[in-house]
C-alpha positions as CSV (number, residue, x, y, z in Angstrom):
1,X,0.0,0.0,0.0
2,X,1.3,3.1,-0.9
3,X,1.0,6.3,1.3
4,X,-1.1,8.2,-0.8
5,X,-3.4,5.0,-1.2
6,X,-2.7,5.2,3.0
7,X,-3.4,9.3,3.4
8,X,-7.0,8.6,0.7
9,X,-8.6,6.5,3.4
10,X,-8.1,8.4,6.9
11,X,-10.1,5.6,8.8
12,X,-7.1,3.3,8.0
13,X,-4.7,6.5,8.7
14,X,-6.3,7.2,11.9
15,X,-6.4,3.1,12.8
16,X,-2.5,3.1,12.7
17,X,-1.8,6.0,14.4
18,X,-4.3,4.8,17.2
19,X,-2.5,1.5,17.4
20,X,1.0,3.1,18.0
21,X,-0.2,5.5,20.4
22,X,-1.9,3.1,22.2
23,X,1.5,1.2,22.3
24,X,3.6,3.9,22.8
25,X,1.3,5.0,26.3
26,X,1.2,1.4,27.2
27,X,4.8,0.8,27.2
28,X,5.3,4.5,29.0
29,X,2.6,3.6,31.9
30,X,4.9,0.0,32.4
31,X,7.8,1.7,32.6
32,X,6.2,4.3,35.2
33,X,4.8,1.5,37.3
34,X,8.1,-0.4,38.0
35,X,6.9,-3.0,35.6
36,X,3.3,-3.8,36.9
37,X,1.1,-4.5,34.5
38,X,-2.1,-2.4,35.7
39,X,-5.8,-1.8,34.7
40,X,-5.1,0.5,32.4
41,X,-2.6,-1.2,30.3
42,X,-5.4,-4.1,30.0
43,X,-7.9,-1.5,28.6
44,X,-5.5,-0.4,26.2
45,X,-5.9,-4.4,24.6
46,X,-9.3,-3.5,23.6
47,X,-8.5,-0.3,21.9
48,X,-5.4,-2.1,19.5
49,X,-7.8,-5.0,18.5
50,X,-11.1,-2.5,17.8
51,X,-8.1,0.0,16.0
52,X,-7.3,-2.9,13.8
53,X,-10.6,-4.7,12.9
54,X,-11.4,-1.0,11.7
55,X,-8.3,-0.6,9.5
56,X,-9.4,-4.4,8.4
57,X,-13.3,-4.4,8.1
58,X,-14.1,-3.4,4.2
59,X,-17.6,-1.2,5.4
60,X,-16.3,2.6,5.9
61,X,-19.4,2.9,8.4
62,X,-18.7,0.0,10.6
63,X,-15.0,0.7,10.4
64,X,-15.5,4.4,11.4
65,X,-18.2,2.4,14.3
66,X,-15.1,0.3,15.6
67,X,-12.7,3.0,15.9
68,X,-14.5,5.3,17.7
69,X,-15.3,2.9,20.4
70,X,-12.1,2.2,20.6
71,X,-11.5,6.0,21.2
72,X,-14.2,6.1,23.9
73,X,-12.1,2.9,25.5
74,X,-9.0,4.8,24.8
75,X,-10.5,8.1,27.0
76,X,-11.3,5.3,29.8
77,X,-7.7,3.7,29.8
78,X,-6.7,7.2,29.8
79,X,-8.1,8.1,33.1
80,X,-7.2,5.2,34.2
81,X,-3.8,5.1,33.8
82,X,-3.5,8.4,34.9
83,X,-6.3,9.7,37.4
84,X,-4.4,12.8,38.8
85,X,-3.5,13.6,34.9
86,X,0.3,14.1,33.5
């Protein structure tokens, strides 16, 4: 796939990025807890998988469904992982 193939479909666009984000702030929050897996790193599961299907599933609207659930988990992991903010 070629990236402006990759930059025409923003759902798939926004479905990477969310995936390395996710990754990124999961491997951050380990390293912040001493290495204890918490909570918040489980909810983040949830969020790659949902980021994925939608960069997979071939319907824009139930792509575009996935993804923002996986947002809305994203927001929760978020407080989570950090409840008195950065």
């Amino acid at each position: 796939m070629d990236l402006l193939r990759l930059l025409a479909e923003p759902r798939k666009l926004f479905g990477g990025a969310t995936v390395v984000l996710a990754v990124l702030a999961g491997l951050w929050a380990f390293g912040q807890s001493e290495g204890r897996i918490t909570t918040g790193m489980y909810l983040l599961l949830p969020v790659v998988v949902l980021s994925v299907v939608a960069w997979k599933v071939e319907s824009a609207v139930k792509g575009w469904l996935y993804l923002f659930v996986g947002w809305a988990l994203a927001i929760v992991a978020y407080g989570a992982l950090f409840p008195m903010g950065l």
